[in-house]
C-alpha positions in Angstrom: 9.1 -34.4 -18.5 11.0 -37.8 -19.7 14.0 -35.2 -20.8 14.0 -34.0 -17.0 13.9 -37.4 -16.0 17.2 -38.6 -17.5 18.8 -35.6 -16.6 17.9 -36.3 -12.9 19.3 -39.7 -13.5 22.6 -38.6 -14.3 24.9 -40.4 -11.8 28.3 -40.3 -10.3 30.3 -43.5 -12.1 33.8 -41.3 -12.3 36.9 -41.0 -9.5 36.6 -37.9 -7.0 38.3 -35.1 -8.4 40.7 -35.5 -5.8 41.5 -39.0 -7.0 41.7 -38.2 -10.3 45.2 -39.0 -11.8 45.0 -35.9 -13.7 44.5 -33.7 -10.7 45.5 -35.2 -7.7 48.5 -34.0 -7.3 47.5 -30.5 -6.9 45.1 -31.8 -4.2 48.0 -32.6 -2.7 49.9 -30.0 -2.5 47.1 -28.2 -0.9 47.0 -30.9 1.9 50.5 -29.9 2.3 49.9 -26.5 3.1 50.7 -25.0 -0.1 48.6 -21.7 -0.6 45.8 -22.3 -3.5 47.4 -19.4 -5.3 50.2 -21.3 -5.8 48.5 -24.7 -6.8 46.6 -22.6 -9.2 49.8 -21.4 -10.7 51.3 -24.7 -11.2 48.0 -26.0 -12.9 48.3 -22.9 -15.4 52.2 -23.7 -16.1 51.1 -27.6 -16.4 48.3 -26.2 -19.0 45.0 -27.0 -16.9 42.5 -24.3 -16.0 43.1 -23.3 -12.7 39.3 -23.2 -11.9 39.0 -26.8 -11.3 39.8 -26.2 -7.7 36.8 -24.6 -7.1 35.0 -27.9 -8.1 33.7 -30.1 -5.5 36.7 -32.6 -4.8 34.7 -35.6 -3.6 32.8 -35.4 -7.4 34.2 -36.2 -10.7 34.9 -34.1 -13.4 32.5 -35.7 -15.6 29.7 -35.5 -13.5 30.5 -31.7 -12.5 30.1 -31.0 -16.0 27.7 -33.3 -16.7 25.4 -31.0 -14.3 26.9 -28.1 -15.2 25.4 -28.5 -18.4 22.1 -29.4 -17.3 21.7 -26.2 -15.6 22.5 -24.4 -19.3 20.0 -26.5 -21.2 17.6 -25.3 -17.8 18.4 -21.8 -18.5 17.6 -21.9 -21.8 14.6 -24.0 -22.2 12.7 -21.6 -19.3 11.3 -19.2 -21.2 10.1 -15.9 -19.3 6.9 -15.5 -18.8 6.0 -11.3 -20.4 5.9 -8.8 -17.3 2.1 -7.4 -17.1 1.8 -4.1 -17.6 0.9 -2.1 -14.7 -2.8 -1.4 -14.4 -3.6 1.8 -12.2 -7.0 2.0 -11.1 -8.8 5.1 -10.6 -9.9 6.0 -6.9 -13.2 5.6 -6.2 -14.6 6.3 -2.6 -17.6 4.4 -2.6 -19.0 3.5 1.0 -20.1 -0.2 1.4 -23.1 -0.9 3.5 -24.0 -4.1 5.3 -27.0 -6.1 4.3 -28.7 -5.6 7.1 -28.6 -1.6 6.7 -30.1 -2.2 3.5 -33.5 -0.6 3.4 -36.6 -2.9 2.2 -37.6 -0.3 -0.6 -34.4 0.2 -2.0 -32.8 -1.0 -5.4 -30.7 -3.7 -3.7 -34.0 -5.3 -1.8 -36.3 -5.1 -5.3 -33.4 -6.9 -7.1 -32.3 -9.5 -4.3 -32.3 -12.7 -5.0 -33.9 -12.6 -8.7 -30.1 -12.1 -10.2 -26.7 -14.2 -10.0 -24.3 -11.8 -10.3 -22.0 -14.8 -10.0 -22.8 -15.6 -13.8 -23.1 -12.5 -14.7 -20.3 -11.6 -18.2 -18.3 -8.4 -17.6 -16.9 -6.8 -20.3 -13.3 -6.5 -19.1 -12.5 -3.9 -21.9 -15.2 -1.7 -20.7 -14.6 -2.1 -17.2 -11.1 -0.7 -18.1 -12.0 2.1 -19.9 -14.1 2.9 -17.0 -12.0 2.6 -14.0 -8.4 2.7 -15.5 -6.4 5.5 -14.8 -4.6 6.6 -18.1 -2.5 9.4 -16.8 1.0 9.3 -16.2 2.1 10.6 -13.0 5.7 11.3 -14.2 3.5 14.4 -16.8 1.8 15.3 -13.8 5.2 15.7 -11.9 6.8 17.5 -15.0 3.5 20.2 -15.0 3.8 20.9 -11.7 7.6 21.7 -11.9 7.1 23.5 -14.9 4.1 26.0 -13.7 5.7 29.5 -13.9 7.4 31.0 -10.6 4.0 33.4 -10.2 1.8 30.7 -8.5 4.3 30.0 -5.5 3.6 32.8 -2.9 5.5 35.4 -2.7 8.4 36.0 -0.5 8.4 39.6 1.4 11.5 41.7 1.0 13.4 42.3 4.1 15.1 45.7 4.3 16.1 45.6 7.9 17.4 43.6 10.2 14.8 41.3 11.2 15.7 41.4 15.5 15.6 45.2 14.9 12.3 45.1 12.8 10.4 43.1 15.4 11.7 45.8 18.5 10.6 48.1 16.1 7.2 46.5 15.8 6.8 46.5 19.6 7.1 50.5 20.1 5.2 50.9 16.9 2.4 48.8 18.6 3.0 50.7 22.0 1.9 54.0 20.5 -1.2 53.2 19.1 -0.9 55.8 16.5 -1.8 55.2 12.7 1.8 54.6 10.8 0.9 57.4 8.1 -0.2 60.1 11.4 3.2 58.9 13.2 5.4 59.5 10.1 3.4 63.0 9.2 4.5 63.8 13.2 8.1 62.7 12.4 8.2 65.0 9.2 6.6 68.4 10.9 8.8 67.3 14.0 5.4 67.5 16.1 5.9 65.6 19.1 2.2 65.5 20.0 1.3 63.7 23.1 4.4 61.7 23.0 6.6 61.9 26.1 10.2 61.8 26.8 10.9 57.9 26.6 8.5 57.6 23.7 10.6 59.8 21.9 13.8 58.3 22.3 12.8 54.7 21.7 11.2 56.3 18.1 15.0 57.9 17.3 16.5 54.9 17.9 14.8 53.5 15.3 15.0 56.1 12.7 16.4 54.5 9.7 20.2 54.3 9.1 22.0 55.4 5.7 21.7 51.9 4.8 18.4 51.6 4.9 17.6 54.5 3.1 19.5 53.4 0.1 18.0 50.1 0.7 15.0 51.1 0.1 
């Protein structure tokens, strides 16, 4: 704490930077309108670091560095405190009840008042054994992904176009004939009780050379 102290008590004896005789000039020349690009230049072709006029110009050069040093020595003497690990706790869905709920004969009534639990020692290893969750949930991600291509459901495989599959659908539902009696009708060309207009909606959607190869 005394080390801090002094460090705070560093004060400001020196000439502003802008009245310093080594640097002044180049103060100047920015009062003059001269573009800092070009001050900066002429401070590298005099040999001087052409960072200085970033520095505060009503400071001096000794107490800028003075500080600047401080902050270093800050830097280093703060040491980092160790992140702590993570702790995931395992879900449990218990449902609290309010004390006045609590019925006379139960555990909670018997035990009431005869035990601090205040005082009472947990053994924090135990506890997480218990109730920490171990697994990592990038595995469980990695599983999932690599469960095989049979447990995702299955996509059906469209033969036809799928505007002229659901008119189709309509007649077929129309009819109200079993699909395996309707295709045995089509095959001995038996046009049963089917009228005109029943017919031709059924030839319409006979199916093309494409979908015979299709399928």
């Amino acid at each position: 704490t005394s080390q801090l102290n002094k460090e705070e008590d560093i004060i400001d004896n020196g000439p502003p930077l802008k009245d310093d005789p080594q640097y002044s000039k180049y103060f100047k020349m920015l009062k003059m309108g001269l573009p800092m690009g070009a001050v900066q230049n002429a401070m590298q072709r005099d040999g001087l670091d052409p960072s200085i006029m970033d520095l505060d110009p009503e400071k001096s050069m000794e107490y800028q560095k003075a500080m600047a040093n401080r902050k270093v020595k800050k830097k280093k003497t703060q040491v980092k405190e160790p992140k702590k690990p993570k702790v995931r706790r395992k879900k449990i869905y218990w449902s609290p009840i309010e004390e006045s709920k609590i019925d006379d004969n139960s555990i909670w009534s018997m035990i009431k008042g005869s035990f601090d639990f205040e005082s009472m020692k947990i053994d924090q290893d135990e506890f997480e054994s218990l109730f920490t969750d171990t697994s990592d949930p990038k595995a469980k991600k990695k599983v999932a992904a690599d469960k095989p291509a049979a447990s995702k459901q299955k996509k059906s495989v469209q033969v036809i176009d799928a505007k002229r599959g659901m008119n189709g659908g309509i007649i077929l539902a129309r009819l109200k004939i079993e699909f395996s009696a309707l295709a045995d009708m089509v095959n001995n060309m038996d046009s049963g009780k089917l009228d005109d207009t029943q017919l031709k909606a059924l030839r319409e959607f006979l199916p093309t050379k494409e979908e015979k190869t299709a399928i």
